[in-house]
Every structure is written in structure tokens, then in C-alpha cells.
C-alpha positions in Angstrom: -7.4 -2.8 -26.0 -8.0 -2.1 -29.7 -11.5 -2.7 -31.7 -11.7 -5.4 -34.3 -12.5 -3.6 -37.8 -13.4 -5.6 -40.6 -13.1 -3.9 -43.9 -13.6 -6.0 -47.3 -13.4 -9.2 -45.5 -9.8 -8.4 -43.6 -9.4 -7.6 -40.5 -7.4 -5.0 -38.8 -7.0 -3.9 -34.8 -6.9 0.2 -33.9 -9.1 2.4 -32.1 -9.7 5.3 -35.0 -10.8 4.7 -38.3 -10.4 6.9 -40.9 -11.5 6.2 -44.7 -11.0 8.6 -47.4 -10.2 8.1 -51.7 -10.2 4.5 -50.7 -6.9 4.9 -48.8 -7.7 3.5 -44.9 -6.2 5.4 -41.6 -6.1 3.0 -38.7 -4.8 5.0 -35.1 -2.8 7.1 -37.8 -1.2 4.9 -39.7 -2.1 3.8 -43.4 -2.9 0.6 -44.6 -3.1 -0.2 -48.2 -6.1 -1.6 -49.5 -6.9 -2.6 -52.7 -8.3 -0.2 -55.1 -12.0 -1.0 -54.6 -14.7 1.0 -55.8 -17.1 -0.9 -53.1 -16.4 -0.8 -49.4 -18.0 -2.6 -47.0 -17.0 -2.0 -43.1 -17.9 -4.1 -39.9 -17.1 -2.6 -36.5 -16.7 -4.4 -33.1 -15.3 -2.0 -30.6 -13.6 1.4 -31.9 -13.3 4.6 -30.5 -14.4 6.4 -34.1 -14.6 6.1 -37.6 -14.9 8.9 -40.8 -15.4 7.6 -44.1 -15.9 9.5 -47.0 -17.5 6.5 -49.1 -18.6 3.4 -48.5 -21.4 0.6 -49.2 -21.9 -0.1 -45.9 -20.8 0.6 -42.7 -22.6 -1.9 -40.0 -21.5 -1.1 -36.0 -21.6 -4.8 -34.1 -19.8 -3.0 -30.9 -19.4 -0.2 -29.1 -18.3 2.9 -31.0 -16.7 5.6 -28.2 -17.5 8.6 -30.2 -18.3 9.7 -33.4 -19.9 7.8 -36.5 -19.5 9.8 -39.7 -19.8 9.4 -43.5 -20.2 11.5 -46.6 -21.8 8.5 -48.2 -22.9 5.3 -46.9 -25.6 3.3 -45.3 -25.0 2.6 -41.2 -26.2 -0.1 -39.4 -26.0 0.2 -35.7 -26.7 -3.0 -33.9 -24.2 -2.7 -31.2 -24.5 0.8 -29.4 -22.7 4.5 -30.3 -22.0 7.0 -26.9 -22.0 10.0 -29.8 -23.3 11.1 -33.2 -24.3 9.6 -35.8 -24.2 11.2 -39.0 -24.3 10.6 -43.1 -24.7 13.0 -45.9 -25.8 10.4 -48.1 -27.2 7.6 -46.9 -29.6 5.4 -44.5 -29.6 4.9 -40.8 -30.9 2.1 -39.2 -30.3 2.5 -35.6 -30.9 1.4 -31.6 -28.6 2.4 -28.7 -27.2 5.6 -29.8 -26.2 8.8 -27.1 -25.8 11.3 -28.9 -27.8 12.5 -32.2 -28.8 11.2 -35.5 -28.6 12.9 -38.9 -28.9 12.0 -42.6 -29.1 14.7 -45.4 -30.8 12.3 -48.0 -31.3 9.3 -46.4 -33.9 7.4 -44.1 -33.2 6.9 -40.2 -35.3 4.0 -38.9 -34.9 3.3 -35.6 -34.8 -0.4 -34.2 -36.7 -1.4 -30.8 
């Protein structure tokens, strides 16, 4: 079955997100968005997402894997079985497996 993504207010099904130059991967295939400077990105149940950019990136579900961005503020309130990591950015976070990292950012965790 494949997650629910929602990603400036449409929504799309696939398992593996990919965001980069504002172009959107989805399970490999590319779907056109519009060229917006601000991203915003709501996940229910994927496998994993990599985005270069975005405003904000809030996990509702369960991510299988891998959370990533170069820029971007993550807000976990589902659960993630891997890493978490941003460059650039904040991490507010509860149920995550694997590790948490931020270059310039805050990590907070939730209880």
C-alpha cells in the first residue's frame, strides 16, 4: 500500500519521495509542481523522503527509513524506524529508531 504525501496542499500516493530544484520524485517518477519558492510537505505513511529545500516537512505516519533534508524544519509526530537528518534546519521529534542530526538547527525532543 502506498503512503499519502501531501505537498502544497495536493496530494499524491508513492512509497519514496524525492525533492530536489523544486522538481518532485514520487517511487521514480516525476510530478510537476508548480514553481514555488516555499514548500511545505505532510507525510502519512512512506518508506523515505530527500529533499533538498523546503519550509517544512511534518511526518503524521510512519516513515520506513530515512528522513533527510539539506534545508528544512521536521516535525515528527508519527514515528521514523531510521535517521533523521537536516543540514539546515530544526528537529522537533518523538518516536524515532535510528539517530538524529542537525548541522545548524535545534532538535527538541517531544515526550
Amino acid at each position: 500500500m502506498a503512503g499519502i504525501v501531501n505537498i502544497n496542499g495536493k496530494t499524491y500516493r508513492g512509497n519514496n519521495i524525492s525533492i530536489n530544484n523544486n522538481i518532485v520524485i514520487i517511487d521514480g517518477k516525476r510530478v510537476d509542481e508548480d514553481d514555488q519558492k516555499m514548500i511545505n510537505i505532510t507525510i502519512y505513511n512512506i518508506e523515505s523522503i530527500k529533499v533538498d529545500v523546503c519550509n517544512s516537512l511534518v511526518v503524521k505516519g510512519t516513515v520506513g527509513g530515512n528522513v533527510e533534508t539539506m534545508s528544512g524544519d521536521i516535525d515528527i509526530t508519527g514515528e521514523v524506524k531510521g535517521n533523521v537528518t537536516t543540514s539546515s534546519g530544526d528537529v522537533s521529534c518523538g518516536n524515532i529508531h535510528g539517530d538524529v542530526t542537525t548541522s545548524s538547527g535545534d532538535i527538541k525532543f517531544k515526550r
